[in-house]
NUTOR-723802 format. One record per residue: residue number from 1; x, y, z of N, C-alpha, C in turn. Coordinates in steps of 0.05 Angstrom, whole numbers, plus 5000, padded with zeros to 4 digits. Each point is the difference from the previous one (the first is absolute). Layout:
BEGIN
+--------+------+------+------+------+------+------+------+------+------+
: drenmi :   nX :   nY :   nZ :  caX :  caY :  caZ :   cX :   cY :   cZ :
+--------+------+------+------+------+------+------+------+------+------+
:    NUM :    X :    Y :    Z :    X :    Y :    Z :    X :    Y :    Z :
...
+--------+------+------+------+------+------+------+------+------+------+
***
This chain:
BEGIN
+--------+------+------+------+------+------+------+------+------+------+
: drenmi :   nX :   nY :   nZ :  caX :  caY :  caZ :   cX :   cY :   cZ :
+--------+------+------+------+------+------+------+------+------+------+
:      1 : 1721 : 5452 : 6104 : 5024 : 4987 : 5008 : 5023 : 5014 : 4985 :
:      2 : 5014 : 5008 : 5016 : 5031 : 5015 : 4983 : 5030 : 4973 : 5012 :
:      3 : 5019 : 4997 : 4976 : 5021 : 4997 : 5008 : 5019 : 5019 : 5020 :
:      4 : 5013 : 4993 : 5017 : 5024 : 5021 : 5001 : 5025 : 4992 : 5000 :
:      5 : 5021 : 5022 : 5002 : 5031 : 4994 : 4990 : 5010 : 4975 : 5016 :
:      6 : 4989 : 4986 : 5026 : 5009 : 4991 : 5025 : 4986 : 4963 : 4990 :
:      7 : 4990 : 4996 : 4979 : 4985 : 4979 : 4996 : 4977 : 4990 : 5014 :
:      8 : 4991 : 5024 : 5020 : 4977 : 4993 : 5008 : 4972 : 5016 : 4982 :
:      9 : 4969 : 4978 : 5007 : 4986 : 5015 : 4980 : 4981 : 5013 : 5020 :
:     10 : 4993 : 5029 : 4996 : 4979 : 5011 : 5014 : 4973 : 5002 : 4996 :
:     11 : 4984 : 4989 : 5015 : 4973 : 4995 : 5000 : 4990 : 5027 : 5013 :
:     12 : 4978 : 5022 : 4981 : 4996 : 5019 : 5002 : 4958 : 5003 : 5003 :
:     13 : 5001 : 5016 : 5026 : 4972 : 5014 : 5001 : 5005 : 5031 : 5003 :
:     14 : 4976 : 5008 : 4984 : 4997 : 5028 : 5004 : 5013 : 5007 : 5017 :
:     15 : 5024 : 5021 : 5001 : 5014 : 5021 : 5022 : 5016 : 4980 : 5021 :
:     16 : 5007 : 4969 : 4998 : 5016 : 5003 : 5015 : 5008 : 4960 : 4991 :
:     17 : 5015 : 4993 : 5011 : 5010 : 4978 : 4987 : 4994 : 4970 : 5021 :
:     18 : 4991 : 4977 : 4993 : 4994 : 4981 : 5014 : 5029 : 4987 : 5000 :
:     19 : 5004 : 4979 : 4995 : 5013 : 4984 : 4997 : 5028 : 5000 : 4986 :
:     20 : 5025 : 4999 : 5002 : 5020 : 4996 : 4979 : 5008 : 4966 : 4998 :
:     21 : 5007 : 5001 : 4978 : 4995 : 4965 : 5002 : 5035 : 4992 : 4981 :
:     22 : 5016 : 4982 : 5014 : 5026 : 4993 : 4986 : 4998 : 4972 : 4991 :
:     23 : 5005 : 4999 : 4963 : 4995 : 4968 : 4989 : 5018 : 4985 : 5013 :
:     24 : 4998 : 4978 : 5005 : 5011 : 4971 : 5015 : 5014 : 4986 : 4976 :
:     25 : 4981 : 4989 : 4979 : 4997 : 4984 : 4978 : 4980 : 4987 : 4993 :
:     26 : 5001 : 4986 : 4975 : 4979 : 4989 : 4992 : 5009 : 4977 : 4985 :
:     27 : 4987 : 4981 : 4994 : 5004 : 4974 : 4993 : 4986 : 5003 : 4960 :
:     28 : 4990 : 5011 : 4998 : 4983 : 5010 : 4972 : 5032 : 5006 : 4987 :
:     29 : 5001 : 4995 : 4977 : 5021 : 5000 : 4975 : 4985 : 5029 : 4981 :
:     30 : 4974 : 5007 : 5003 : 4996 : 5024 : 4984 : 4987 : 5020 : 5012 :
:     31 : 4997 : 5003 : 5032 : 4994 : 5022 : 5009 : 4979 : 5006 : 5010 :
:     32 : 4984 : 4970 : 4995 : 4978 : 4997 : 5014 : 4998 : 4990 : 5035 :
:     33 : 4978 : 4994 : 5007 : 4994 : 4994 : 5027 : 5013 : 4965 : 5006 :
:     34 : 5013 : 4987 : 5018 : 4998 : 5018 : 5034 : 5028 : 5002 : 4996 :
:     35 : 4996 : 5037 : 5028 : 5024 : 5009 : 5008 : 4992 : 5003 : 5018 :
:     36 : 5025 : 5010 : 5026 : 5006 : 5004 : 5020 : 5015 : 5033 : 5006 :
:     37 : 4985 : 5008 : 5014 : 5020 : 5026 : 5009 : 4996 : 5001 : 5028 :
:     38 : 5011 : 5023 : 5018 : 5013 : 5007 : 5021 : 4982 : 5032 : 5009 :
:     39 : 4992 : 5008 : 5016 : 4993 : 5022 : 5008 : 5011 : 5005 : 5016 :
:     40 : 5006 : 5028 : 5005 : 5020 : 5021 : 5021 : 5004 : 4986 : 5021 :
:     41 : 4974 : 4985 : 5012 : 5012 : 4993 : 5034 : 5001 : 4963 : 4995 :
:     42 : 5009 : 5001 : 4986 : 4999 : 4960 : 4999 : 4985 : 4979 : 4983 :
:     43 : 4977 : 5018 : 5006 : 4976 : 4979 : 4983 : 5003 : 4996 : 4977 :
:     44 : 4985 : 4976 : 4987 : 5003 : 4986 : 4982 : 4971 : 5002 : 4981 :
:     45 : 5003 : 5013 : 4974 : 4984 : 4994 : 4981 : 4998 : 4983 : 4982 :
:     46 : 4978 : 4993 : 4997 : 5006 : 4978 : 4976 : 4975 : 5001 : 4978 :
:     47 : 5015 : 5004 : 4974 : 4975 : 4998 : 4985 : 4994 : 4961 : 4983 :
:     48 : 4983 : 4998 : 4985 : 5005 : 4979 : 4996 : 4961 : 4992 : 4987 :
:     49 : 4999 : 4971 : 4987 : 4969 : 5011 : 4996 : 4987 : 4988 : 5021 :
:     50 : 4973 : 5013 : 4993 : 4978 : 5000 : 5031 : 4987 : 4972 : 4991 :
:     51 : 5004 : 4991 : 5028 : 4986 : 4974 : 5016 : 4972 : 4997 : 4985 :
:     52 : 4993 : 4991 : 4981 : 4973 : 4995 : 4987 : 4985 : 4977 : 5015 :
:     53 : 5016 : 4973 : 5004 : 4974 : 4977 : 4999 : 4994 : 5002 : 5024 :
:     54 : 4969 : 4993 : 5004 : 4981 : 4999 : 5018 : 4999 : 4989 : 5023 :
:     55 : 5013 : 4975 : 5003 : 5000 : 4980 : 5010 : 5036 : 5007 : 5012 :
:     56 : 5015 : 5002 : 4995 : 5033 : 5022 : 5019 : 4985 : 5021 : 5011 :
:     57 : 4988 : 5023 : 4990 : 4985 : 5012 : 5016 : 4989 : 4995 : 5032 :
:     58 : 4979 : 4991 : 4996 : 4988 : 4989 : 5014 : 5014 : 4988 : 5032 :
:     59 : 5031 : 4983 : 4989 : 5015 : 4995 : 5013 : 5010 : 5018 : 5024 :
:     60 : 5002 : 5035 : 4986 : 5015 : 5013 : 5013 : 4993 : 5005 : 5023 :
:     61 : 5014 : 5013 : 5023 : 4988 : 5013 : 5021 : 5001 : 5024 : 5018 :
:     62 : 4987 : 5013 : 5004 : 5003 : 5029 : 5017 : 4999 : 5017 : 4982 :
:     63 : 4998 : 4998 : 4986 : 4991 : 5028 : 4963 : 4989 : 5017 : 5012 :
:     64 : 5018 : 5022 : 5002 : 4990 : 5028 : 5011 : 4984 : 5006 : 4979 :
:     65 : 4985 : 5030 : 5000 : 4977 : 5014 : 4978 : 5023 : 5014 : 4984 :
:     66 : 5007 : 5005 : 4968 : 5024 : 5009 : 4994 : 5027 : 4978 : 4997 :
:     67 : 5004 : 4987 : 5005 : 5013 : 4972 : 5000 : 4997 : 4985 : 4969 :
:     68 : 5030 : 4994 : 4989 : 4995 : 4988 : 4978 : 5019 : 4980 : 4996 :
:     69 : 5006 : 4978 : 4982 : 5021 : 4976 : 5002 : 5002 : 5002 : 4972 :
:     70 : 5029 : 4989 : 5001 : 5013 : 4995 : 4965 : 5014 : 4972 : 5009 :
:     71 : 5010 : 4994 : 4973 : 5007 : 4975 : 5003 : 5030 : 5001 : 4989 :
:     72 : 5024 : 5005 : 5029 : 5023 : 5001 : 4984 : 5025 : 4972 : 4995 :
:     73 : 5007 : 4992 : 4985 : 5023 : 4988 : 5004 : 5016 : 4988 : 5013 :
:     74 : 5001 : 4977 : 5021 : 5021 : 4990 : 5018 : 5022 : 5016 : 4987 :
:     75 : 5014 : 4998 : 4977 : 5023 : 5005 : 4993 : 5019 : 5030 : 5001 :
:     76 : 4973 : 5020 : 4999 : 4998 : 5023 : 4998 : 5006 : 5015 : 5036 :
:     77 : 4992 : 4985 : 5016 : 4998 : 5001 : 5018 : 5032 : 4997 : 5015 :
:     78 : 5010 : 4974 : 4992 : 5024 : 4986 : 5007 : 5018 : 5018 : 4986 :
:     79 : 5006 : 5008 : 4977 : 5018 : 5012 : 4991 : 5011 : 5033 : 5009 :
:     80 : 4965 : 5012 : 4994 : 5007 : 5033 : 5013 : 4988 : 5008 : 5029 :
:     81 : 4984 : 4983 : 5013 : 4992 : 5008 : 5029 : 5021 : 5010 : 5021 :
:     82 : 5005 : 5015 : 5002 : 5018 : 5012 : 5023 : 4996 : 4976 : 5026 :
:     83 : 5031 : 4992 : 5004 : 5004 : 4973 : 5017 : 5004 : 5018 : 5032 :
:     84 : 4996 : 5018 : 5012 : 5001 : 5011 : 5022 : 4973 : 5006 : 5009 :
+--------+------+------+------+------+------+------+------+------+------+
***
């Protein structure tokens, strides 16, 4: 992962570049998880921690193979989610 001058961060594979990703915000006071950022065409990342209990699990539905859940913040959501 590299910063660049433009505040987006670049997510890098061998010889050619996946993803650039622009921070949103974060609700964390020291820099930890959850945040929100922005990728080139719209989408929405979000980090935040992973969905542990068994029983929410279980709940979910249509879990592609590769598919993962975190657990972010109403507040985090409300404050920096892009309203368009």
């Amino acid at each position: 992962m590299t910063n660049t001058h433009d505040g987006m961060l670049v997510f890098r594979q061998p010889e050619r570049i996946v993803m650039r990703l622009r921070f949103l915000g974060s609700t964390s006071e020291h820099g930890d998880c959850p945040t929100l950022y922005e990728t080139e065409n719209g989408d929405i990342v979000v980090q935040g921690d992973q969905l542990t209990d068994p029983e929410a699990i279980a709940q979910l539905r249509h879990v592609k193979p590769g598919e993962n859940w975190v657990v972010i913040p109403r507040e985090l959501l409300t404050r920096f989610a892009p309203k368009e």
